[in-house]
TORKOL-4160 file (C-alpha; in steps of 0.2 Angstrom, whole numbers, padded with zeros to 4 digits, m for minus):
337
<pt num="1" X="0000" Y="0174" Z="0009"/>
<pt num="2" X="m0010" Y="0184" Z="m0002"/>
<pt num="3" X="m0030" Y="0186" Z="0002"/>
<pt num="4" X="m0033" Y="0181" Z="m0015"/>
<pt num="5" X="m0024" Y="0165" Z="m0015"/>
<pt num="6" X="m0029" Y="0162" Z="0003"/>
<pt num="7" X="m0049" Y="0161" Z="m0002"/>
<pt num="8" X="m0045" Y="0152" Z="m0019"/>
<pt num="9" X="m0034" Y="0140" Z="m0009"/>
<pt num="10" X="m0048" Y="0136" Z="0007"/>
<pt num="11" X="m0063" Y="0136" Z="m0008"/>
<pt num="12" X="m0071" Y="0151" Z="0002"/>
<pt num="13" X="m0083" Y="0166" Z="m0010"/>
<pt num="14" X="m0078" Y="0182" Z="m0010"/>
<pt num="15" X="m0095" Y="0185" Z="m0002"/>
<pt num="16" X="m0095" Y="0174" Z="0012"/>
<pt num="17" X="m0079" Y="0181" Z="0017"/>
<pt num="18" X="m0084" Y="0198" Z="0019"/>
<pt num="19" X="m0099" Y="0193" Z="0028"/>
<pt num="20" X="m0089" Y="0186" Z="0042"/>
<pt num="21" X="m0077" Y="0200" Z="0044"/>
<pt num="22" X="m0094" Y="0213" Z="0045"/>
<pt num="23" X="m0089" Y="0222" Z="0024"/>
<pt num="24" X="m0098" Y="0220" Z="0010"/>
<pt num="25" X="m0091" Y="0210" Z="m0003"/>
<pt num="26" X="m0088" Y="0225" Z="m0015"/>
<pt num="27" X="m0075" Y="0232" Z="m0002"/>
<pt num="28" X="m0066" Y="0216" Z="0002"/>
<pt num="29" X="m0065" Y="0216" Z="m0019"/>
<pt num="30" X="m0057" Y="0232" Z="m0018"/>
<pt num="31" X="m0045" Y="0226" Z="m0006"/>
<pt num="32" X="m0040" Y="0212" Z="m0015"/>
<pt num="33" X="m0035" Y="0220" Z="m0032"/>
<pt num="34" X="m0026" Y="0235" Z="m0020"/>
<pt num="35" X="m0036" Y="0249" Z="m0024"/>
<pt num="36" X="m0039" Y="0251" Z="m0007"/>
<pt num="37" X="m0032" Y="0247" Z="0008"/>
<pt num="38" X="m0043" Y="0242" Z="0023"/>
<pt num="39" X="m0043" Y="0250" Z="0039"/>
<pt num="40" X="m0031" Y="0241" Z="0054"/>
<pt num="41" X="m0047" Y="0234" Z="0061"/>
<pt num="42" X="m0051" Y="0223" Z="0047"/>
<pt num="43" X="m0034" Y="0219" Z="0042"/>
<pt num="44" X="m0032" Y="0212" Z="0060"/>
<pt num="45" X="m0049" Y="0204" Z="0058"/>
<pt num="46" X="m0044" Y="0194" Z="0045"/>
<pt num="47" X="m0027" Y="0190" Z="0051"/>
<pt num="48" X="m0036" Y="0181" Z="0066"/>
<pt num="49" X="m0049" Y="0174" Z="0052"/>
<pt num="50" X="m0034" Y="0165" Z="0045"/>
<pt num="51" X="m0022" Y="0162" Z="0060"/>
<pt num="52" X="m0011" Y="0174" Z="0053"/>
<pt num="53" X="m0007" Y="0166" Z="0037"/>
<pt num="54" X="m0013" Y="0183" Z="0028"/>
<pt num="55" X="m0005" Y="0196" Z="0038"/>
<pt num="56" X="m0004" Y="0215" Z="0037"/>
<pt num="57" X="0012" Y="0216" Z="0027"/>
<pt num="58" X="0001" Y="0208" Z="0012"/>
<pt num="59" X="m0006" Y="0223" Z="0010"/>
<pt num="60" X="0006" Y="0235" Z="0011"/>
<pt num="61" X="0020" Y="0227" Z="0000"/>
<pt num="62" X="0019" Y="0215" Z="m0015"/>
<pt num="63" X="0028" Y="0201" Z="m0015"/>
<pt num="64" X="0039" Y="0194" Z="m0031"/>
<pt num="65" X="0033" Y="0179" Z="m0035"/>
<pt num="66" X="0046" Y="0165" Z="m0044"/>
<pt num="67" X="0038" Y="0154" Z="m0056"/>
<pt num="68" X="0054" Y="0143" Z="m0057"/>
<pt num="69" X="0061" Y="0139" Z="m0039"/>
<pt num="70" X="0060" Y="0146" Z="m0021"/>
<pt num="71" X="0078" Y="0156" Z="m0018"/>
<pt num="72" X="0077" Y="0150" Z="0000"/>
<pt num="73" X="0094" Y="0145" Z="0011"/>
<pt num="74" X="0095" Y="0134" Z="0024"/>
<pt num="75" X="0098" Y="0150" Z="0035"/>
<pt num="76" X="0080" Y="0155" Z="0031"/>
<pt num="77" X="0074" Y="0135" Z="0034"/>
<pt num="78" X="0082" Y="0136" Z="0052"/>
<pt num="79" X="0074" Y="0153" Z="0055"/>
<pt num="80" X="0055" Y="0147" Z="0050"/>
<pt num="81" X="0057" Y="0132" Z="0061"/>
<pt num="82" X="0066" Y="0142" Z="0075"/>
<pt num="83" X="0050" Y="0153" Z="0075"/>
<pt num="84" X="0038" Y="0137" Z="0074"/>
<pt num="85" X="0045" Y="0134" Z="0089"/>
<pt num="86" X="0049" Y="0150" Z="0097"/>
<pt num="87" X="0027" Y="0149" Z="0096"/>
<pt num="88" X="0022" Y="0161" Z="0080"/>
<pt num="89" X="0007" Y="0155" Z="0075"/>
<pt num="90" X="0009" Y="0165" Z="0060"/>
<pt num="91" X="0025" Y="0155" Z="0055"/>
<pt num="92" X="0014" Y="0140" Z="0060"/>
<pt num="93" X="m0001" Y="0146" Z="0048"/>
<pt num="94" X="0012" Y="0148" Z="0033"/>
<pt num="95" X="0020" Y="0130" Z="0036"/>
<pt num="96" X="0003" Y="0122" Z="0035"/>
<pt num="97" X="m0001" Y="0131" Z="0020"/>
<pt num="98" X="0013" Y="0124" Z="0013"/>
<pt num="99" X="0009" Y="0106" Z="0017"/>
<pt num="100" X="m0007" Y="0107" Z="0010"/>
<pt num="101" X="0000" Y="0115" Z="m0004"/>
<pt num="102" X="0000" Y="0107" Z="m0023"/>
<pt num="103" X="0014" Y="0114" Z="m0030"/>
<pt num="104" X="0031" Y="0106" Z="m0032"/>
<pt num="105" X="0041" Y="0118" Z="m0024"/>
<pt num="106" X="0030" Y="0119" Z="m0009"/>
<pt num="107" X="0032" Y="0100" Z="m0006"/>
<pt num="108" X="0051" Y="0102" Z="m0006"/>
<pt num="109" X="0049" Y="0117" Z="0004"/>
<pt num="110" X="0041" Y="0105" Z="0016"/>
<pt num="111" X="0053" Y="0091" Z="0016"/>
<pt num="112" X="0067" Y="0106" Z="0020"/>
<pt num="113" X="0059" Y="0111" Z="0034"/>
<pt num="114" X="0053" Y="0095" Z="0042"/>
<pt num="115" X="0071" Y="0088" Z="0042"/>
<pt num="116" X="0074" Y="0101" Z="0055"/>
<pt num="117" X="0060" Y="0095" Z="0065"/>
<pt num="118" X="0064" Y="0084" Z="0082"/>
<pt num="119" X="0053" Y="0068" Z="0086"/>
<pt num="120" X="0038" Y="0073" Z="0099"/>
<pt num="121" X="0033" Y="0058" Z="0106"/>
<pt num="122" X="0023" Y="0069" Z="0121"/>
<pt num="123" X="0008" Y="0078" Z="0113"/>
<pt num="124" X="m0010" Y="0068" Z="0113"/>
<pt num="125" X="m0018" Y="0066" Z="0096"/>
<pt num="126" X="m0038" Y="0064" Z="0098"/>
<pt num="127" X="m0050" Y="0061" Z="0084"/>
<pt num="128" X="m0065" Y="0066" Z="0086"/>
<pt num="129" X="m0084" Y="0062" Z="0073"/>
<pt num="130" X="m0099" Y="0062" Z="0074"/>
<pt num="131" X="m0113" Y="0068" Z="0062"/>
<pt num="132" X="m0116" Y="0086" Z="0059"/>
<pt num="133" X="m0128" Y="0093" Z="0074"/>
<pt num="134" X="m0120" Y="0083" Z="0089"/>
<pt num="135" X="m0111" Y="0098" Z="0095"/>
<pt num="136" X="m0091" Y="0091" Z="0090"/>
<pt num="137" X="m0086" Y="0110" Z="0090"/>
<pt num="138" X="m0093" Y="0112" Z="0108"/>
<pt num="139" X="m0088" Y="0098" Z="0114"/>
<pt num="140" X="m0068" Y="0102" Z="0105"/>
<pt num="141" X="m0071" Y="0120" Z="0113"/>
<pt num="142" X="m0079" Y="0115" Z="0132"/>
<pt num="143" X="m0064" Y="0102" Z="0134"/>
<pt num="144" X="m0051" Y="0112" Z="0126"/>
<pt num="145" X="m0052" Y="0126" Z="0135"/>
<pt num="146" X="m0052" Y="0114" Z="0151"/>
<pt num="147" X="m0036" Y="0108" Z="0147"/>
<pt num="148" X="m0030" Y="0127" Z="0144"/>
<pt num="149" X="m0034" Y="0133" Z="0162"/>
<pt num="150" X="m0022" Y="0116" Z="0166"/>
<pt num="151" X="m0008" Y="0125" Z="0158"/>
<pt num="152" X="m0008" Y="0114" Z="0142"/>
<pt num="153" X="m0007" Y="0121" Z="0123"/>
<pt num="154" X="m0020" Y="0114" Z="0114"/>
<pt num="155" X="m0021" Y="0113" Z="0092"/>
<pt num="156" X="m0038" Y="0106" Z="0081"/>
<pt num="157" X="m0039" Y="0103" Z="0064"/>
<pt num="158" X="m0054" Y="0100" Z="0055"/>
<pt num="159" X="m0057" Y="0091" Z="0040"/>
<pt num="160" X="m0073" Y="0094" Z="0030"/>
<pt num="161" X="m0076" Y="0085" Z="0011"/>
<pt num="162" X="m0088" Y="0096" Z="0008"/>
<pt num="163" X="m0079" Y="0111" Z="0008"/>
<pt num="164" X="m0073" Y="0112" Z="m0009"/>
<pt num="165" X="m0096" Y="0116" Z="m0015"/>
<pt num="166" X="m0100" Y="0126" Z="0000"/>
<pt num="167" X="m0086" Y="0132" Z="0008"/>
<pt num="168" X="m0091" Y="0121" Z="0023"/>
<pt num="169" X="m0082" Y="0123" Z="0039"/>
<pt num="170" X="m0066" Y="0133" Z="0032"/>
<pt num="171" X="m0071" Y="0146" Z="0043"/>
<pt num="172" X="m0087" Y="0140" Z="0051"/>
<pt num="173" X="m0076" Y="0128" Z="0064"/>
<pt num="174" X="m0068" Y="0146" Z="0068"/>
<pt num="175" X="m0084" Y="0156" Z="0073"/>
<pt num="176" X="m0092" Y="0142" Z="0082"/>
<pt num="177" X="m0075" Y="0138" Z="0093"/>
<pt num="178" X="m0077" Y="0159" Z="0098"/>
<pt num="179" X="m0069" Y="0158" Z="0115"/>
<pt num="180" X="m0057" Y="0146" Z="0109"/>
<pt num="181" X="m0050" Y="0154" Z="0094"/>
<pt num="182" X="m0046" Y="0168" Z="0101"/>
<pt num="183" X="m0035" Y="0160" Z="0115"/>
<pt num="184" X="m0017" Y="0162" Z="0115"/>
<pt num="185" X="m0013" Y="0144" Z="0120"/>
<pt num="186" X="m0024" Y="0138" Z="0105"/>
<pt num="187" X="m0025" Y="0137" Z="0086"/>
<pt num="188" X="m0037" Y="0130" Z="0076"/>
<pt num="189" X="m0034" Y="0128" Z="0058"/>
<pt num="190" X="m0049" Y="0119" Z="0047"/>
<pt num="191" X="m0040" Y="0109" Z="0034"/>
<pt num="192" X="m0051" Y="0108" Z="0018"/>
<pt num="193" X="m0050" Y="0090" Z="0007"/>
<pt num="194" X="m0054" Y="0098" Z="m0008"/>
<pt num="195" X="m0069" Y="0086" Z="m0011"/>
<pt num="196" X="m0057" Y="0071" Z="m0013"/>
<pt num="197" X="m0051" Y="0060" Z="0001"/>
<pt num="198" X="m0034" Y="0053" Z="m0004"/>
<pt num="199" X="m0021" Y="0066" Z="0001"/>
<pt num="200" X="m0031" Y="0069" Z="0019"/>
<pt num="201" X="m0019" Y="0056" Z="0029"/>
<pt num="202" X="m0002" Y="0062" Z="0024"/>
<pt num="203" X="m0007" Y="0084" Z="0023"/>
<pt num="204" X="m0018" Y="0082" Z="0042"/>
<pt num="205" X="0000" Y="0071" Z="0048"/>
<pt num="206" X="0012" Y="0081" Z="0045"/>
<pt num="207" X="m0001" Y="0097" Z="0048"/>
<pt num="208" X="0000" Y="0086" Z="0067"/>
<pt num="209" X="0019" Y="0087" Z="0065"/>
<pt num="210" X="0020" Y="0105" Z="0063"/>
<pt num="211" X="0010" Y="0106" Z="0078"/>
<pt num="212" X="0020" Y="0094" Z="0089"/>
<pt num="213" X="0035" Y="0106" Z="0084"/>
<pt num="214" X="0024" Y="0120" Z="0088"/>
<pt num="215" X="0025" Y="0112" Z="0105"/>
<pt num="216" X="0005" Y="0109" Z="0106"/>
<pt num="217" X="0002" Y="0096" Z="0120"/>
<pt num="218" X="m0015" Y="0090" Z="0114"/>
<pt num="219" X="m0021" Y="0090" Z="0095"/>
<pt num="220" X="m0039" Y="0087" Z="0091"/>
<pt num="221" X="m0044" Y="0081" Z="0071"/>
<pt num="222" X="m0061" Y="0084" Z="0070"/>
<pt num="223" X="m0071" Y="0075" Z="0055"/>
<pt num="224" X="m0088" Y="0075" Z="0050"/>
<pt num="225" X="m0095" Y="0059" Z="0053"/>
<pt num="226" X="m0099" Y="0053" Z="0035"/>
<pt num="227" X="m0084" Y="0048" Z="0023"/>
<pt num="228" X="m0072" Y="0039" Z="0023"/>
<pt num="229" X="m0060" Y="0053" Z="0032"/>
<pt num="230" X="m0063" Y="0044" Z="0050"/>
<pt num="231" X="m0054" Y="0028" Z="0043"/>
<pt num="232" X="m0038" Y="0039" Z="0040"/>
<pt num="233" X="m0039" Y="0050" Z="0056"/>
<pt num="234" X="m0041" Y="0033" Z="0066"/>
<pt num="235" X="m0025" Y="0027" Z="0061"/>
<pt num="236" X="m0015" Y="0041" Z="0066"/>
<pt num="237" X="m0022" Y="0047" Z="0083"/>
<pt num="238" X="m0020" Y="0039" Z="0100"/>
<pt num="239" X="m0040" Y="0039" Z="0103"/>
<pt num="240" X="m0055" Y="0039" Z="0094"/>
<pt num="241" X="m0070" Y="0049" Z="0101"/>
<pt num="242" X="m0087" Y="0046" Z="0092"/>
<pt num="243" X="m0100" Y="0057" Z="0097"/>
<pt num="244" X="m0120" Y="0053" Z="0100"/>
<pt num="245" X="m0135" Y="0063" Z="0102"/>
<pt num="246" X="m0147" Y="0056" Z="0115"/>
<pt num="247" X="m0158" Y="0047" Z="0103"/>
<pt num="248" X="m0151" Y="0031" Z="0101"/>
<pt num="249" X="m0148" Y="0021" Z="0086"/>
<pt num="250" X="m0136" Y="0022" Z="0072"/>
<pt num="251" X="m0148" Y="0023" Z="0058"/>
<pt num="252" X="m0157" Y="0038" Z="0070"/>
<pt num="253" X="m0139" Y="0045" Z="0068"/>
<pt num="254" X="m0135" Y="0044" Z="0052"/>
<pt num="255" X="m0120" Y="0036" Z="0058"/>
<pt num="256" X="m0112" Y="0022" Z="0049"/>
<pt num="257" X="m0107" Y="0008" Z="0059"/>
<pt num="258" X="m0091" Y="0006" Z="0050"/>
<pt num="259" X="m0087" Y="0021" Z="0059"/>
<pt num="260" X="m0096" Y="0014" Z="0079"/>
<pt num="261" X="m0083" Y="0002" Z="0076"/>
<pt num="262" X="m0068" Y="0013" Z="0074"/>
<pt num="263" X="m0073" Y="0020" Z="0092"/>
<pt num="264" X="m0062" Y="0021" Z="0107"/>
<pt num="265" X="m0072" Y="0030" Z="0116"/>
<pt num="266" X="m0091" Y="0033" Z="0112"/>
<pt num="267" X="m0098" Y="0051" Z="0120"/>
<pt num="268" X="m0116" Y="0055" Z="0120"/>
<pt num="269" X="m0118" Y="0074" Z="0121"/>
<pt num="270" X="m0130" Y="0085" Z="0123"/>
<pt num="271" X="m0136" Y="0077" Z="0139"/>
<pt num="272" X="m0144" Y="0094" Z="0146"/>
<pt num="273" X="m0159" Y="0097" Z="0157"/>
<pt num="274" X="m0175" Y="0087" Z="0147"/>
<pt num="275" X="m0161" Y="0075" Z="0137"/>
<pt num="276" X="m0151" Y="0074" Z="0153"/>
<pt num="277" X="m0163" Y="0055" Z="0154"/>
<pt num="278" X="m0162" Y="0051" Z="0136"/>
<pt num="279" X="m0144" Y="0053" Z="0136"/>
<pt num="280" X="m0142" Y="0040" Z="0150"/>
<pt num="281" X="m0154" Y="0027" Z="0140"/>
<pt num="282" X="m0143" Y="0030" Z="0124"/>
<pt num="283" X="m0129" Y="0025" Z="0137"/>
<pt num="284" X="m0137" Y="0010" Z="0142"/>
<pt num="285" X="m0140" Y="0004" Z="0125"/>
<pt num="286" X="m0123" Y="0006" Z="0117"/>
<pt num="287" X="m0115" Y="m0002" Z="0133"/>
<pt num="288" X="m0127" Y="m0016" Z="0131"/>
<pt num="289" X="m0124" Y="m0018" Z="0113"/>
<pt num="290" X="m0104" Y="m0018" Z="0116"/>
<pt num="291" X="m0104" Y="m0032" Z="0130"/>
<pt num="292" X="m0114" Y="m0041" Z="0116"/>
<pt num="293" X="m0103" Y="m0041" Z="0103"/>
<pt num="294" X="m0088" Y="m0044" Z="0116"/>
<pt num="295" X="m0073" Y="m0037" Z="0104"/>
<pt num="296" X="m0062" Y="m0027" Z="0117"/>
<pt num="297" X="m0051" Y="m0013" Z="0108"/>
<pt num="298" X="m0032" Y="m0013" Z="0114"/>
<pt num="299" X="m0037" Y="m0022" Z="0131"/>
<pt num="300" X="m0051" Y="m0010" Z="0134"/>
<pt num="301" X="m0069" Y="m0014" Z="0134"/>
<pt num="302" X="m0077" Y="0001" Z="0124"/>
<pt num="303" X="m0084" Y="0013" Z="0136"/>
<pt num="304" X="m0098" Y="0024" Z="0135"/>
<pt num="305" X="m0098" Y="0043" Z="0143"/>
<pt num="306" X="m0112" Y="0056" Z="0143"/>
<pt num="307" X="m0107" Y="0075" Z="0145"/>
<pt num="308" X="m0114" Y="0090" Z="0142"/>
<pt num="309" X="m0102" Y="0103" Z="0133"/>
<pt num="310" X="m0116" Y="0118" Z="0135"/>
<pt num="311" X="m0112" Y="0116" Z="0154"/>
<pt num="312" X="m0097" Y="0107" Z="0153"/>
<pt num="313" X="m0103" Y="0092" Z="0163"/>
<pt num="314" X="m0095" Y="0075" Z="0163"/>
<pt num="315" X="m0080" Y="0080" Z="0153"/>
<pt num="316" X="m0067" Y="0077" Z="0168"/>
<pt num="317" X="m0073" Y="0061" Z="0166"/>
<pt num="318" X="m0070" Y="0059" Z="0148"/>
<pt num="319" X="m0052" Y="0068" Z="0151"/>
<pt num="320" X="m0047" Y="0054" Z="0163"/>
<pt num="321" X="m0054" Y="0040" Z="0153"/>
<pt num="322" X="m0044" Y="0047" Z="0137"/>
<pt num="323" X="m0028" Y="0047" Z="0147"/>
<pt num="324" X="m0030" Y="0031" Z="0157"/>
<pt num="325" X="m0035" Y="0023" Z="0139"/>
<pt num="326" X="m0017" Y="0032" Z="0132"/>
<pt num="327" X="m0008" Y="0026" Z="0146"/>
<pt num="328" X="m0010" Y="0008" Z="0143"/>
<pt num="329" X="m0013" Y="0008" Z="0124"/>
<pt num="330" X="0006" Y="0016" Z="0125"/>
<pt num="331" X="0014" Y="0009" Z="0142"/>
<pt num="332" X="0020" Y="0024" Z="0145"/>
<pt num="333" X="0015" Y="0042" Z="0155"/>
<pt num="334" X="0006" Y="0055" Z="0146"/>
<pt num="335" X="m0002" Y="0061" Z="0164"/>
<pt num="336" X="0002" Y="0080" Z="0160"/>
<pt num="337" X="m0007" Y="0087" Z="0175"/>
């Protein structure tokens, strides 16, 4: 895929680009329009920028572009699919660009290639919100990288509404996630809404399918906490995480309690050092206020955890509760370690 089209595509400036791969944005211009080509470092820095779904060859030969159809045979359909699985994360990268694509002829692209797909009935979808400062992208990166050391693949899409104006976490959920990223047994692939909502369940599901093809065993989707994106996610994972800080209450939080409700799982973070004690009242208090209200979720009571992602403390915990609540939510094994 084409720089150009890729930054158009994702809402990201020219500007804020070439900050984040260390250029100035006059250079990266340059390398756009091809009237320089940039130095194998930077080309390989913005591979990894974009999981690979702007690759060296971009820059060295032009590709023909077909207004009217896509010539590709079913030969080709079997090869992108072969290498999906096969684990080429830039293959990957192109197939979800596709699916969040517009364009007609990417659509039926799509419906070509997920024909060849097989069922994945294994891999663990897990939502994950909380308002913006409760550490999600810590918390994603501490426990992921725990489930990596336990030999297991592990995928995160994020969705962020407010990416279209700011360019938001299209790259942001990449740099905070540092030692994640940059894992071979992980990929992480922010999934802009384009300020609208509507097309976010159908482009993150079948984003979830090219993963599950990919043969990811856990998938985190990753929402901000605010919209009405949590409602969608919550439909189409197998648990729904809602993260705290440890201050107590949902008007403290900014959280809406539409969205306490969609919770299988509450986690108050941050529970480090001097909020180690705060975190265990906010604890208290939720648990309190969910024996209250008495409404048991798929048989389970709504538990309440604390961790801290900094130290990675409490997140075995969490770990065994998610697969324990998976378990009996689908009366069958997903114990994977």
């Amino acid at each position: 895929m084409i720089l150009k089209e890729y930054l158009k595509f994702c809402g990201v400036t020219n500007k804020d680009f070439a900050k984040r791969i260390g250029i100035s944005p006059v250079s990266l211009s340059r390398y756009i329009s091809g009237e320089r080509l940039p130095e194998k470092e930077i080309i390989l820095k913005i591979s990894s920028l974009t999981d690979g779904a702007v690759n060296p060859d971009d820059f060295y030969f032009k590709p023909k572009i077909d207004n009217d159809n896509e010539n590709i045979n079913l030969n080709s359909i079997s090869e992108i699919v072969k290498n999906i699985r096969n684990g080429s994360k830039k293959e990957l990268a192109k197939t979800i660009t596709l699916v969040e694509s517009k364009l007609k002829k990417h659509q039926e692209l799509v419906k070509k290639i997920f024909e060849k797909f097989k069922t994945n009935n294994k891999t663990i979808r897990i939502g994950v919100t909380g308002v913006p400062g409760v550490g999600k992208s810590t918390f994603i990166e501490s426990i992921g990288l725990k489930l990596i050391q336990r030999n297991l693949k592990v995928a995160v899409l994020a969705i962020d509404p407010s990416s279209k104006e700011t360019g938001g976490s299209i790259l942001g959920d990449k740099t905070r996630m540092e030692k994640l990223s940059v894992h071979p047994k992980a990929f992480i692939r922010p999934s802009p809404s384009s300020g609208h909502l509507g097309g976010v369940a159908k482009k993150t599901y079948e984003s979830m399918l090219c993963l599950e093809e990919a043969g990811y065993d856990v998938i985190f989707i990753e929402t901000m906490g605010v919209g009405q994106a949590e409602t969608a996610v919550h439909d189409m994972v197998d648990i729904f995480l809602v993260l705290l800080l440890p201050s107590g209450g949902d008007e403290l939080q900014g959280i809406k309690k539409g969205i306490i409700e969609l919770a299988d799982l509450i986690v108050v973070n941050k529970a480090d050092n001097d909020l180690q004690k705060a975190a265990e009242i906010t604890q208290n208090e939720y648990k309190t206020a969910l024996h209250i209200s008495g409404k048991p979720k798929n048989g389970f009571e709504v538990e309440v955890l604390i961790c801290s992602s900094l130290k990675s403390k409490g997140l075995e915990k969490i770990w065994d509760y998610i697969q324990v609540f998976i378990n009996k939510k689908k009366k069958k094994s997903y114990i994977l370690f």
